[in-house]
MDAnalysis code that builds the backbone (N, CA, C; Angstrom):
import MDAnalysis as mda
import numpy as np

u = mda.Universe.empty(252, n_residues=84, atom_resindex=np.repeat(np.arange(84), 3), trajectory=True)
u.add_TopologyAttr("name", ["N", "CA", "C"] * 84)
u.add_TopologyAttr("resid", np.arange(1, 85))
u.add_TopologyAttr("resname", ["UNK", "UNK", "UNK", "UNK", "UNK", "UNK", "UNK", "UNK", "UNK", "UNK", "UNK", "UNK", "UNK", "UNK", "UNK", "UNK", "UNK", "UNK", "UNK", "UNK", "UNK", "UNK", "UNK", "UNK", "UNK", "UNK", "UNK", "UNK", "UNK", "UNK", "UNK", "UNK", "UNK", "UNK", "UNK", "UNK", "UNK", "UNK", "UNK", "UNK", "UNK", "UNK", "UNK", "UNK", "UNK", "UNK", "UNK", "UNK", "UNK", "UNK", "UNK", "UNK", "UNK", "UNK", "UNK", "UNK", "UNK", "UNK", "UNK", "UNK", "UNK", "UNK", "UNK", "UNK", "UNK", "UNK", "UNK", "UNK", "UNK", "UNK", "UNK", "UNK", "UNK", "UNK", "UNK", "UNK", "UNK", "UNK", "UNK", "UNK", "UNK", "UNK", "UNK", "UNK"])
u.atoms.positions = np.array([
    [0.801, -1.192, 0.000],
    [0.000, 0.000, 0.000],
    [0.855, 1.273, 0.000],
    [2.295, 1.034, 0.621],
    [2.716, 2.292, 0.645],
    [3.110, 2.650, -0.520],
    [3.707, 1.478, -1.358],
    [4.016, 1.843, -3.204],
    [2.954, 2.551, -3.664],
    [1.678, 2.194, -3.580],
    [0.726, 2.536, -4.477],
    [0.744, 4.801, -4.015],
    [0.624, 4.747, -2.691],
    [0.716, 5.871, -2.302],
    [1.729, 6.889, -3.029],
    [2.809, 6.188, -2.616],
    [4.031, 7.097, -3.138],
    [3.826, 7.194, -4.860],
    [3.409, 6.656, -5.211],
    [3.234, 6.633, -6.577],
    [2.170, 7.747, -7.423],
    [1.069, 7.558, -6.447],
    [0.225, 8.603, -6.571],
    [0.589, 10.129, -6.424],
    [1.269, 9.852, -5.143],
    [1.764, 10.916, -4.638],
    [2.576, 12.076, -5.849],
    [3.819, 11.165, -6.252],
    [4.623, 11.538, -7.454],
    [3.862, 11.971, -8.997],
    [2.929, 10.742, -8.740],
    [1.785, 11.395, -10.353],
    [1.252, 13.252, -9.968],
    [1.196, 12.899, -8.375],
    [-0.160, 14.125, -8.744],
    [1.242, 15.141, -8.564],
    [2.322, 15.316, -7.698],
    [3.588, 16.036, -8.427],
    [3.801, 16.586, -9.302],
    [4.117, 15.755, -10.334],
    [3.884, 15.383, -12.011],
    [3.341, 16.646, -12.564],
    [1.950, 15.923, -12.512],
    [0.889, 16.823, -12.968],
    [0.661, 18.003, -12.209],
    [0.915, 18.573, -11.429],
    [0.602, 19.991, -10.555],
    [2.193, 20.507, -11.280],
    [3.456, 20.116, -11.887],
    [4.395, 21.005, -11.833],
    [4.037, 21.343, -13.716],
    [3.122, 19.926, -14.185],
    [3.177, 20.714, -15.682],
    [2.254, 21.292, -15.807],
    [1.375, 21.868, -14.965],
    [0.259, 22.492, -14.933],
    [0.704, 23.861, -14.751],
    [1.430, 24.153, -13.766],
    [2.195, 25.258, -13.503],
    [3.650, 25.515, -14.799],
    [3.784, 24.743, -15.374],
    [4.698, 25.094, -16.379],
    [3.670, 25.778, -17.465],
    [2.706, 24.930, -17.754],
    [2.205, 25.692, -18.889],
    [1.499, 27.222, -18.550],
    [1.078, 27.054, -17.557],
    [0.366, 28.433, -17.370],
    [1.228, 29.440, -17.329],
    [2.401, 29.125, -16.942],
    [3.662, 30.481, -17.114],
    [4.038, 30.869, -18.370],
    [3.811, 30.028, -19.398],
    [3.913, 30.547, -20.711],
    [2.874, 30.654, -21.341],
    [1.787, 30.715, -20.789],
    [0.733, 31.231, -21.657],
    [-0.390, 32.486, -21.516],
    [0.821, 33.552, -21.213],
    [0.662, 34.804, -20.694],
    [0.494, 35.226, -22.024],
    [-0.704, 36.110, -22.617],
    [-0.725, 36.972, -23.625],
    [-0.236, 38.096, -23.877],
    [-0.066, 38.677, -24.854],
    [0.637, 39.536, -24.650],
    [-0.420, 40.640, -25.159],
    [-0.650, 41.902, -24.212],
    [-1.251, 42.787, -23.984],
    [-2.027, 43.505, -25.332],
    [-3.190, 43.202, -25.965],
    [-3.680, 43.783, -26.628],
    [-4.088, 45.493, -27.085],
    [-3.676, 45.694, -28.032],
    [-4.119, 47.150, -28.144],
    [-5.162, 47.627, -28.091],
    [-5.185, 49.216, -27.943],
    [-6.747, 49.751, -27.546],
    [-7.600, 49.841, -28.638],
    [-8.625, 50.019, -28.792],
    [-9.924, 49.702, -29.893],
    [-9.623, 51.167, -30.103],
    [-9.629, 51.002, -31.588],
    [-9.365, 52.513, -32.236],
    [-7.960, 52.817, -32.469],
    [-6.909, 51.734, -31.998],
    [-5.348, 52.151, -32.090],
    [-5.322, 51.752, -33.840],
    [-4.507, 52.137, -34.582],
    [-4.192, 52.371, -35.889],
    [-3.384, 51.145, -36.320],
    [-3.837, 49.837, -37.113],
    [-3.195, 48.814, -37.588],
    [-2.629, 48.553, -38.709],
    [-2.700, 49.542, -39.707],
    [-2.139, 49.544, -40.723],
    [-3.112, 50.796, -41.837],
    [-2.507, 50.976, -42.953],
    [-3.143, 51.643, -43.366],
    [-4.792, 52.038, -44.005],
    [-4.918, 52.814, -43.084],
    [-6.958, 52.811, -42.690],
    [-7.438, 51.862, -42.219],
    [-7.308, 50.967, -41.340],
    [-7.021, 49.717, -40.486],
    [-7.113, 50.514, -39.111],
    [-7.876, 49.741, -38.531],
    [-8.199, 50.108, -36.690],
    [-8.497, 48.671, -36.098],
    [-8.277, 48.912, -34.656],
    [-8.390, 47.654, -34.094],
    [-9.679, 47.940, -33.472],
    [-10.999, 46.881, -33.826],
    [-12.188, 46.992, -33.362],
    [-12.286, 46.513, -31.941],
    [-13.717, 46.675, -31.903],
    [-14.548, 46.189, -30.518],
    [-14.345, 44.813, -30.037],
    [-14.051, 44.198, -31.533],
    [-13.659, 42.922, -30.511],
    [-12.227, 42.372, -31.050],
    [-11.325, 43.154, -31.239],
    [-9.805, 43.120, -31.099],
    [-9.173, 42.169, -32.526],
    [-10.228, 42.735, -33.445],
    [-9.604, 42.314, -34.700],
    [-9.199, 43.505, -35.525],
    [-8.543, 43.677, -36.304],
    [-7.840, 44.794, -37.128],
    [-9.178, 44.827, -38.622],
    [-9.622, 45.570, -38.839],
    [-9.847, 46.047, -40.235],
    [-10.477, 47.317, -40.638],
    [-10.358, 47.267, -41.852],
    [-10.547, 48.812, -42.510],
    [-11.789, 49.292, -42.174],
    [-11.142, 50.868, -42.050],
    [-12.668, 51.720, -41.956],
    [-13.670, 51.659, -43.184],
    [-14.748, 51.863, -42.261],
    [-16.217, 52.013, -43.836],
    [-16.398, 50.363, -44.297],
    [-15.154, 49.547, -43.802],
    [-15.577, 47.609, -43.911],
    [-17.313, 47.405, -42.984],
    [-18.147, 46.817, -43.329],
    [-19.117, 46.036, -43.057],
    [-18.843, 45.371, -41.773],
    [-19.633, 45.825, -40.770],
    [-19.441, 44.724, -39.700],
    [-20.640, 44.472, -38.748],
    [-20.727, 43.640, -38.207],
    [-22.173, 43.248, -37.541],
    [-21.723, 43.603, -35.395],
    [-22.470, 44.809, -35.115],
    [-22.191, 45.150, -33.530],
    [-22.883, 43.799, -32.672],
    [-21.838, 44.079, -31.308],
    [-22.790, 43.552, -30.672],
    [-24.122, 43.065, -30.369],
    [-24.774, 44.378, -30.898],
    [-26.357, 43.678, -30.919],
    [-26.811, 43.175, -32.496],
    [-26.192, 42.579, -32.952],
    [-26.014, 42.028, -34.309],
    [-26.651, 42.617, -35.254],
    [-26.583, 44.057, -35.262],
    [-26.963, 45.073, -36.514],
    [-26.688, 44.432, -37.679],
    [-27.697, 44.043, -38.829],
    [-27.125, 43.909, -39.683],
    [-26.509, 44.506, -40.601],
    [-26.971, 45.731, -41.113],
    [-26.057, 46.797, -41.443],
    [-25.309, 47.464, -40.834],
    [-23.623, 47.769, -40.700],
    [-22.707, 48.161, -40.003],
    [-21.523, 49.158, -40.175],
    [-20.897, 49.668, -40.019],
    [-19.819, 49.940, -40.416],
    [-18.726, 50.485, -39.638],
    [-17.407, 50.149, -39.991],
    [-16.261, 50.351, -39.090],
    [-15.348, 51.667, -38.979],
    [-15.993, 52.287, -37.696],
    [-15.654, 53.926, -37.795],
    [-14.224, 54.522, -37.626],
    [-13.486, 55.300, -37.469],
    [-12.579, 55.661, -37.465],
    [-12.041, 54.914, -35.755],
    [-12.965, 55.025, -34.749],
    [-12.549, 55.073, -33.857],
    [-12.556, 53.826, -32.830],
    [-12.965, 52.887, -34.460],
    [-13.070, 51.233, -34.023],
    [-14.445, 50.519, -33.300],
    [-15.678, 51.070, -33.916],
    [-16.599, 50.906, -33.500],
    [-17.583, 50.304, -34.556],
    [-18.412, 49.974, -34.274],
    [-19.481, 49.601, -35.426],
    [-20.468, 49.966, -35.549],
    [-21.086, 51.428, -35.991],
    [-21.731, 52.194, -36.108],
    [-22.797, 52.134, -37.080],
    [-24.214, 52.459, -37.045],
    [-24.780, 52.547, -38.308],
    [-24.349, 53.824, -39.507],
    [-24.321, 53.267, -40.712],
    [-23.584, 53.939, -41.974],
    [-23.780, 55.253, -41.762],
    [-23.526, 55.932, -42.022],
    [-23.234, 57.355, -42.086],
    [-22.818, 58.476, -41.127],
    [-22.585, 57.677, -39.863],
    [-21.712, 58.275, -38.611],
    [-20.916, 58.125, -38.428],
    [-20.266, 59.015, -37.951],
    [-18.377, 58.920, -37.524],
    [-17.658, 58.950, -38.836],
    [-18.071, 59.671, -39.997],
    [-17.483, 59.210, -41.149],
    [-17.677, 57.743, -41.995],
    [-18.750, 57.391, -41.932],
    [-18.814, 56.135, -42.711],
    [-20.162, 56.589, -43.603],
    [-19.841, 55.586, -44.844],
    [-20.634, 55.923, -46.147],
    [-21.474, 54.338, -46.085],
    [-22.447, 54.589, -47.026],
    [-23.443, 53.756, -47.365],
    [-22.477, 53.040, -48.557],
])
C-alpha cells in the first residue's frame, strides 16, 4: 500500500508542476486599444480584430447593417465618417 501511495503521490507532483509550467507561458501579450491604428486605414475593433474603416461589420447587438468607424466601433452607416 505504501508503493501505491508514493506513486500517486509523485503522479499528482507530475501533474501539478506541468500544470504550472504551462500556465507560465501562456501569458498573452497585452492587446491594443480599440481605435489604435493597424495599418493603413485599419483600426483595431470592438472585438480586437484589425480592419478597414467604412468595412461592413455586424455590432454587438447584431446590426445587420454596419460599419467600421474611425474610432473602431461599429456604427450605423453614415456616422463617424462612414458611407453607405
Amino acid at each position: 500500500m505504501p508503493a501505491l501511495s508514493r506513486s500517486l503521490a509523485v503522479a499528482g507532483a507530475v501533474l501539478g508542476l506541468a500544470f504550472v509550467g504551462s500556465t507560465a507561458h501562456a501569458s498573452p501579450l497585452p492587446l491594443p486599444p480599440v481605435g489604435h491604428s493597424c495599418g493603413p486605414n485599419r483600426v483595431v475593433t470592438d472585438n480586437h480584430t484589425c480592419s478597414g474603416i467604412n468595412k461592413s461589420c455586424t455590432g454587438y447587438d447584431m446590426m445587420i447593417i454596419g460599419r467600421v468607424d474611425h474610432t473602431g466601433h461599429c456604427v450605423f452607416p453614415g456616422i463617424n465618417g462612414t458611407t453607405w
